[in-house]
PyMOL Python script that loads the backbone (N, CA, C, O; Angstrom):
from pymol import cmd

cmd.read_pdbstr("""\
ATOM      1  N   UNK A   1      -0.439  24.355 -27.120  1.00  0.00           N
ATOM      2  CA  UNK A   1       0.290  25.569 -27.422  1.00  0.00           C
ATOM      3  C   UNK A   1      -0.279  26.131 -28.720  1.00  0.00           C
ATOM      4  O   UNK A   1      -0.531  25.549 -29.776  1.00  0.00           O
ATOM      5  N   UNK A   2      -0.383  27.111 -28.454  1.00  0.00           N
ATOM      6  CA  UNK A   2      -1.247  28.110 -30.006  1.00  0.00           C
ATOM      7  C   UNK A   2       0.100  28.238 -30.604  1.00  0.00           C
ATOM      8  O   UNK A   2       1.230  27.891 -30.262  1.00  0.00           O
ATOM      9  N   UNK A   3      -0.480  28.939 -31.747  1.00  0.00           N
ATOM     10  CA  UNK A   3       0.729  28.998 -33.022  1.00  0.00           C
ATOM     11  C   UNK A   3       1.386  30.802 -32.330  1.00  0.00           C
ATOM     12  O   UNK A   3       2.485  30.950 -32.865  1.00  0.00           O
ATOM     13  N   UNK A   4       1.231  31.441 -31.864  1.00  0.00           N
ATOM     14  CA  UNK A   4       1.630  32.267 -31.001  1.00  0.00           C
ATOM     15  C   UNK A   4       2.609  32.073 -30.074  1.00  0.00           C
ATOM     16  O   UNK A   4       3.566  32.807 -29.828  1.00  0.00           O
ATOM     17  N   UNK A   5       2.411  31.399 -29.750  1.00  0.00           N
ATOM     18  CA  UNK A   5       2.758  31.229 -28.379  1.00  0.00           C
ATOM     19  C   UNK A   5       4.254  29.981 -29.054  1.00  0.00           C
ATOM     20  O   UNK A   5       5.336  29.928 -28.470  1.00  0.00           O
ATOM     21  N   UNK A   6       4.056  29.460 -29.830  1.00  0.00           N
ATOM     22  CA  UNK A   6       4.999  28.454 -30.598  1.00  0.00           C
ATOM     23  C   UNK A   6       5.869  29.315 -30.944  1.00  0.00           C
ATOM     24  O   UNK A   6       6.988  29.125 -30.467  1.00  0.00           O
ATOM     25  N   UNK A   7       5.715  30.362 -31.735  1.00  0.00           N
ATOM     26  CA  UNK A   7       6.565  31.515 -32.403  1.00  0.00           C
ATOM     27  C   UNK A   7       7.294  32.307 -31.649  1.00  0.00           C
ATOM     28  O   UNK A   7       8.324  32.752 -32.155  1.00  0.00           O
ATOM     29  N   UNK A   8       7.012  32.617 -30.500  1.00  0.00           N
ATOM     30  CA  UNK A   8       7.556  32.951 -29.414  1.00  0.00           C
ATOM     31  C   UNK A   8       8.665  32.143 -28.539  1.00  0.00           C
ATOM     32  O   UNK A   8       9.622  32.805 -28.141  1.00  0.00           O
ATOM     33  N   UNK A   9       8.597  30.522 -28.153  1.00  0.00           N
ATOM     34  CA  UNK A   9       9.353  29.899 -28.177  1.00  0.00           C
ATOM     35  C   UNK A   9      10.168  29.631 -29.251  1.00  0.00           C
ATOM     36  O   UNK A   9      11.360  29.552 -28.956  1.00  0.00           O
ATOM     37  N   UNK A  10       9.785  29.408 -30.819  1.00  0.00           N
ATOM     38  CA  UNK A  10      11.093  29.713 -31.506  1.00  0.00           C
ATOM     39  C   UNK A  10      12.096  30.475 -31.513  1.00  0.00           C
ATOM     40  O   UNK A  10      13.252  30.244 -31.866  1.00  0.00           O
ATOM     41  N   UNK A  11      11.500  31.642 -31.005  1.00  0.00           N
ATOM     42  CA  UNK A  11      12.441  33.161 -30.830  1.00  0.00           C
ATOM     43  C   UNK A  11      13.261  33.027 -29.603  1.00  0.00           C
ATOM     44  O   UNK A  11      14.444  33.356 -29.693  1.00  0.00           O
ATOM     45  N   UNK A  12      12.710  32.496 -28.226  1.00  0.00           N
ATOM     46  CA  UNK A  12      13.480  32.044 -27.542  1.00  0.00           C
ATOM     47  C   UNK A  12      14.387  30.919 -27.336  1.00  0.00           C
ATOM     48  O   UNK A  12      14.941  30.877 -26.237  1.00  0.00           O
ATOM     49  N   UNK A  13      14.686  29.850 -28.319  1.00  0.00           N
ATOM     50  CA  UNK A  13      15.448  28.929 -28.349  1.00  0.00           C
ATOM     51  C   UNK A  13      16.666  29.846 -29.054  1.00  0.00           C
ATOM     52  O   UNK A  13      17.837  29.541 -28.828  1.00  0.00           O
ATOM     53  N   UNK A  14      16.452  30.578 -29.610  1.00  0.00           N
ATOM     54  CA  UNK A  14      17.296  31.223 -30.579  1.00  0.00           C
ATOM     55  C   UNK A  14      18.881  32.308 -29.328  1.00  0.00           C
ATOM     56  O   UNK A  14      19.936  32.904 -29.546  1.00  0.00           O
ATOM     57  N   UNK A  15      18.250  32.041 -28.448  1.00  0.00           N
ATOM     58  CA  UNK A  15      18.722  32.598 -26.917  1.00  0.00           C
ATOM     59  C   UNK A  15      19.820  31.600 -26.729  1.00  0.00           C
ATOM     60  O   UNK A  15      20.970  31.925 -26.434  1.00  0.00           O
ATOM     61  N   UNK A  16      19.389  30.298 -26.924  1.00  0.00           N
ATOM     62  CA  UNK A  16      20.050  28.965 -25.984  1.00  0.00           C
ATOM     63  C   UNK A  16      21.911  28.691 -26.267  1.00  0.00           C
ATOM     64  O   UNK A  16      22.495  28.899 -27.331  1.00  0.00           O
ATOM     65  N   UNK A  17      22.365  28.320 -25.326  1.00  0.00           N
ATOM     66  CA  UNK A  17      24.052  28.102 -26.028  1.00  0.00           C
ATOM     67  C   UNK A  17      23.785  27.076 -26.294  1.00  0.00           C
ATOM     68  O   UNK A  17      22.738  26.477 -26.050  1.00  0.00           O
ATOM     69  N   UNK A  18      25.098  26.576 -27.069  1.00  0.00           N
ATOM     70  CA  UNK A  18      25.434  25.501 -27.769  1.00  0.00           C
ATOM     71  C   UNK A  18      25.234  24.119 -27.090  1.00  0.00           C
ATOM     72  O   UNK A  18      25.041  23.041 -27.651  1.00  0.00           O
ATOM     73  N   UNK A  19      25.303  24.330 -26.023  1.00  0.00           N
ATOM     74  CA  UNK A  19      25.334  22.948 -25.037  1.00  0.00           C
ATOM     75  C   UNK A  19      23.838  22.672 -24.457  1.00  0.00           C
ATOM     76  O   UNK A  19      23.359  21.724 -23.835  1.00  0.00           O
ATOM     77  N   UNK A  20      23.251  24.026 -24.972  1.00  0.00           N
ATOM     78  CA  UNK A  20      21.559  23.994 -23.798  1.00  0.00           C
ATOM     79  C   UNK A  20      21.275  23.448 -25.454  1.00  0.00           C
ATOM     80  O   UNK A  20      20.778  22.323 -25.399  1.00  0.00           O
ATOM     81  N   UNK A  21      21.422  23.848 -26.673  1.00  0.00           N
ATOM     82  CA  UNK A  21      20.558  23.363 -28.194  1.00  0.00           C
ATOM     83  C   UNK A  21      20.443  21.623 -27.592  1.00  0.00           C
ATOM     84  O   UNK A  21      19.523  20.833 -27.381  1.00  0.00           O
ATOM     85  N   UNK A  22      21.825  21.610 -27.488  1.00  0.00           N
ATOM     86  CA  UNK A  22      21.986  19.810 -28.376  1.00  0.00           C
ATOM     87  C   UNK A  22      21.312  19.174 -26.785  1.00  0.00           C
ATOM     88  O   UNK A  22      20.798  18.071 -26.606  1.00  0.00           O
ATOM     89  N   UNK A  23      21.502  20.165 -25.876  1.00  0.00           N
ATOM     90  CA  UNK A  23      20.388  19.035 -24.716  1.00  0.00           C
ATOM     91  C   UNK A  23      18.796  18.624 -25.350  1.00  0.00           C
ATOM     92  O   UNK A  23      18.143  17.581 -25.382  1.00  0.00           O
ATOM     93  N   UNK A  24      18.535  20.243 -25.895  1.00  0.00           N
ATOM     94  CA  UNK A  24      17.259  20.455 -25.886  1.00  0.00           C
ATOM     95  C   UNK A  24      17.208  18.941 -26.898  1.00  0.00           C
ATOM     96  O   UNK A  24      16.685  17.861 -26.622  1.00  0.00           O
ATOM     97  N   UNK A  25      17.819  19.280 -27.901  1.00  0.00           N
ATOM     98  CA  UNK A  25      17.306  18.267 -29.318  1.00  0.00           C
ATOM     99  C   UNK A  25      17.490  16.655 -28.953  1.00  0.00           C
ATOM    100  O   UNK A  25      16.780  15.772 -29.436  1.00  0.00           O
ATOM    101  N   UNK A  26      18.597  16.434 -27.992  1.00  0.00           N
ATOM    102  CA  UNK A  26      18.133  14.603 -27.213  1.00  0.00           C
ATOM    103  C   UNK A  26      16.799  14.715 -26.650  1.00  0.00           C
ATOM    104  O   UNK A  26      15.995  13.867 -27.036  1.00  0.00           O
ATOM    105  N   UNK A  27      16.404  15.570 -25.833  1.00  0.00           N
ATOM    106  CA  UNK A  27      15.185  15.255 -25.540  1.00  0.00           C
ATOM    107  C   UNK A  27      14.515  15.164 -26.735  1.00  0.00           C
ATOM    108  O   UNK A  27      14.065  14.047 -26.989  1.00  0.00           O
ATOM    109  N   UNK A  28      14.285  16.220 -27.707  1.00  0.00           N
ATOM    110  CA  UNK A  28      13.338  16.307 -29.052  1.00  0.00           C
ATOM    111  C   UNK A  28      13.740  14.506 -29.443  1.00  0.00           C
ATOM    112  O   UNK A  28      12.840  13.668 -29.499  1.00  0.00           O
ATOM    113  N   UNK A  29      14.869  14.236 -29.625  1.00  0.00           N
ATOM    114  CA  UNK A  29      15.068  13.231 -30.406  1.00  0.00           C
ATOM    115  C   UNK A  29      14.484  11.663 -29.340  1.00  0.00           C
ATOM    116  O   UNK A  29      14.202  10.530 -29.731  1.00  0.00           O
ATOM    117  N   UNK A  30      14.485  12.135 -28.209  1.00  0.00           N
ATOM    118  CA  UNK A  30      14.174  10.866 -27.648  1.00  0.00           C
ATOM    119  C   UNK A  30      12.298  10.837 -27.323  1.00  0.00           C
ATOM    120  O   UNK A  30      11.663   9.839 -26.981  1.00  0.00           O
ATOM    121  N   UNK A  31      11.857  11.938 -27.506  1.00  0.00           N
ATOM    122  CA  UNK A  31      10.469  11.943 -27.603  1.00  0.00           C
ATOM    123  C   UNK A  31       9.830  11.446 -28.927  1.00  0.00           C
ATOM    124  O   UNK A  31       8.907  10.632 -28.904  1.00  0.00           O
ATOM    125  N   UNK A  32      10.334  11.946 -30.076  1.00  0.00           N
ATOM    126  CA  UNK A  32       9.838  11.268 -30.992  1.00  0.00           C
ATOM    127  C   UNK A  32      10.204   9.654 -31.233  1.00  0.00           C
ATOM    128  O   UNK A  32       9.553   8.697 -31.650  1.00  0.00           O
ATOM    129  N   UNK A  33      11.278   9.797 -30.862  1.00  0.00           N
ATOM    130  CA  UNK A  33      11.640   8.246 -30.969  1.00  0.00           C
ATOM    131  C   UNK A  33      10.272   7.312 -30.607  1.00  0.00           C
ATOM    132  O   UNK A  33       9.649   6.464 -31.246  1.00  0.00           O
ATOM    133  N   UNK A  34      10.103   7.984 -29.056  1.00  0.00           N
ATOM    134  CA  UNK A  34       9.071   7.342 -28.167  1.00  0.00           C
ATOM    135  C   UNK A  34       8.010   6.788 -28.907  1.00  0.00           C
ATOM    136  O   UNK A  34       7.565   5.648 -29.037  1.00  0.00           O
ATOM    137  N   UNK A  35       7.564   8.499 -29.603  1.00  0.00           N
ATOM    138  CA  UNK A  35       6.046   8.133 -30.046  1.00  0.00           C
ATOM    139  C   UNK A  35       6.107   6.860 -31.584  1.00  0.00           C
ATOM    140  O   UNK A  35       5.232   6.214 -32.161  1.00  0.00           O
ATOM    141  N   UNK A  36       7.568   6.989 -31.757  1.00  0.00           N
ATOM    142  CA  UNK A  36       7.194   6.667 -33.111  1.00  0.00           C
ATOM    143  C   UNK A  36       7.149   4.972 -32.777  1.00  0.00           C
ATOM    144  O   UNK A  36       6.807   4.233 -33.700  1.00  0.00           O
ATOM    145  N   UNK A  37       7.515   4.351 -31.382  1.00  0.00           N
ATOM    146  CA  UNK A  37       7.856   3.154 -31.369  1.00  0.00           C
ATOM    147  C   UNK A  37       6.271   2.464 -31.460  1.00  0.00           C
ATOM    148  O   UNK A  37       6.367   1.399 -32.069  1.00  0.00           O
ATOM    149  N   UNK A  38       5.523   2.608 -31.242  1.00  0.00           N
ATOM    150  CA  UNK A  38       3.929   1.909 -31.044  1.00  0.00           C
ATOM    151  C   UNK A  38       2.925   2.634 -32.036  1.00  0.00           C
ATOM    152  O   UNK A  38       1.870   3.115 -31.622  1.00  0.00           O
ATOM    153  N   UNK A  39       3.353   2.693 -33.520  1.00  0.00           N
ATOM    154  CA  UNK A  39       2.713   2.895 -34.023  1.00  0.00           C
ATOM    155  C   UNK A  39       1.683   1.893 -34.496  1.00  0.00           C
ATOM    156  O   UNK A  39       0.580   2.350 -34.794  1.00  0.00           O
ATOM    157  N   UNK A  40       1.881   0.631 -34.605  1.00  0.00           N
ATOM    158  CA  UNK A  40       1.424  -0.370 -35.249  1.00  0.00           C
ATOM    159  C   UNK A  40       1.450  -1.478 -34.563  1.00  0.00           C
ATOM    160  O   UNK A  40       2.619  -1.797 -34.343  1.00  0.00           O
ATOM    161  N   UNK A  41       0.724  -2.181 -34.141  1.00  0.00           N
ATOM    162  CA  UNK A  41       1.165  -3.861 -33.343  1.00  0.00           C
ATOM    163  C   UNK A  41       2.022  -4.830 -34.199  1.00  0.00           C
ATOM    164  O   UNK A  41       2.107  -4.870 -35.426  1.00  0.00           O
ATOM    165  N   UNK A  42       2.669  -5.640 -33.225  1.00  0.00           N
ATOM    166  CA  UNK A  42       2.753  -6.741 -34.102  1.00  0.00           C
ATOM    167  C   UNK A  42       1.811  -7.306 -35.374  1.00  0.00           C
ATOM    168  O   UNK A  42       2.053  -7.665 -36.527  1.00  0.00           O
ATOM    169  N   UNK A  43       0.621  -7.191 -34.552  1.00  0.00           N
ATOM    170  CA  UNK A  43      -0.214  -8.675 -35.180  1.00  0.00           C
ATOM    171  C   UNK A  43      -0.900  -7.587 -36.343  1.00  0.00           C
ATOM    172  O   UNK A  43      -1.458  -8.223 -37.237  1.00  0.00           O
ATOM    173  N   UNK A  44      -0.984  -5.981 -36.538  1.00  0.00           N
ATOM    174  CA  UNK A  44      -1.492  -4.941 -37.272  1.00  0.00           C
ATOM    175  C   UNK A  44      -0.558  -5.354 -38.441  1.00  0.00           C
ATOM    176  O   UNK A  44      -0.911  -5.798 -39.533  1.00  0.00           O
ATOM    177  N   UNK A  45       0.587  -5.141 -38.039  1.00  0.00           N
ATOM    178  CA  UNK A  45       2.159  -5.126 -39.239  1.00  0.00           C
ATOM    179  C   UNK A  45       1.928  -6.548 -39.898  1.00  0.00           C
ATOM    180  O   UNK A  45       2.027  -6.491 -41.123  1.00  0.00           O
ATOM    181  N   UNK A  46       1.623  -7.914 -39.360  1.00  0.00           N
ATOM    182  CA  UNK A  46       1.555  -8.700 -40.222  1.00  0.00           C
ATOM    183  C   UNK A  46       0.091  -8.853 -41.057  1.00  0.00           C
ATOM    184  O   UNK A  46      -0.233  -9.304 -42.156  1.00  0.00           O
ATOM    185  N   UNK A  47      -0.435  -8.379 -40.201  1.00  0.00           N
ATOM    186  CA  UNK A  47      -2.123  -8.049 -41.159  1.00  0.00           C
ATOM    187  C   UNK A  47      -2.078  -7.020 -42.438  1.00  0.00           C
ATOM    188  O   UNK A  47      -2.864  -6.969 -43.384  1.00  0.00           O
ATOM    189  N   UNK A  48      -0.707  -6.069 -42.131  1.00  0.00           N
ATOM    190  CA  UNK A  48      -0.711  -5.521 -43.548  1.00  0.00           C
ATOM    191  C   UNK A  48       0.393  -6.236 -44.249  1.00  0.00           C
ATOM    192  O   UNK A  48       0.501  -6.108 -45.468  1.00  0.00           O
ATOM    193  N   UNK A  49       1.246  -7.000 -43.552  1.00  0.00           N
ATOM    194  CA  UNK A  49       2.027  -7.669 -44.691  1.00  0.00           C
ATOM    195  C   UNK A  49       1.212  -8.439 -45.359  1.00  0.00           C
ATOM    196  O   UNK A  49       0.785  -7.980 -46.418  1.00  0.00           O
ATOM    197  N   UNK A  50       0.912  -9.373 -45.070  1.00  0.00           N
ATOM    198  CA  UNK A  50      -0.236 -10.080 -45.544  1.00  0.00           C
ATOM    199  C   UNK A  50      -0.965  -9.861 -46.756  1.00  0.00           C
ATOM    200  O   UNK A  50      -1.276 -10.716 -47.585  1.00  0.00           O
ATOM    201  N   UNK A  51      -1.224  -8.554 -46.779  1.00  0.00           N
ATOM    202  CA  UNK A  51      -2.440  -7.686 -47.775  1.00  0.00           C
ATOM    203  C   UNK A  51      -0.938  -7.983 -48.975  1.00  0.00           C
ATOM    204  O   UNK A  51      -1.292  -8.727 -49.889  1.00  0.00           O
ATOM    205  N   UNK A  52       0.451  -7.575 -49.083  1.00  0.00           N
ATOM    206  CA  UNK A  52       1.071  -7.588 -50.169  1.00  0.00           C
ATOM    207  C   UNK A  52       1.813  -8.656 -50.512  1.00  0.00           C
ATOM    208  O   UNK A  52       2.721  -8.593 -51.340  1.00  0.00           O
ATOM    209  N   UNK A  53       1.397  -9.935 -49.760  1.00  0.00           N
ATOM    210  CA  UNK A  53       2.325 -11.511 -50.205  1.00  0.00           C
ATOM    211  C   UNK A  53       1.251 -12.061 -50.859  1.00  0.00           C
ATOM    212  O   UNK A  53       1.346 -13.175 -51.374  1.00  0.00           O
TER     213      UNK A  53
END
""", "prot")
cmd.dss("prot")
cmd.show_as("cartoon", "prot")
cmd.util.cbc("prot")
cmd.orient("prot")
């Protein structure tokens, strides 16, 4: 999505009722969740603990 085309969907969320926002934002909230779960491996996270014990 271009930055156009982003700005344009901002303008149209601005449309949404109250009940279509807070759908929209579980999804927002359960997508990032997603990405944020596999940022690092196990065995990465103790390779940087490691670096500060």
């Amino acid at each position: 999505m271009n930055s156009k085309q982003f700005e344009l969907f901002k303008q149209q969320i601005k449309t949404l009722s109250p009940q279509q926002l807070h759908k929209l934002r579980g999804e927002i909230t359960e997508t990032l969740e997603g990405s944020n779960r596999v940022l690092i491996t196990d065995e990465e996270q103790k390779l940087i603990a490691s670096l500060f014990s």
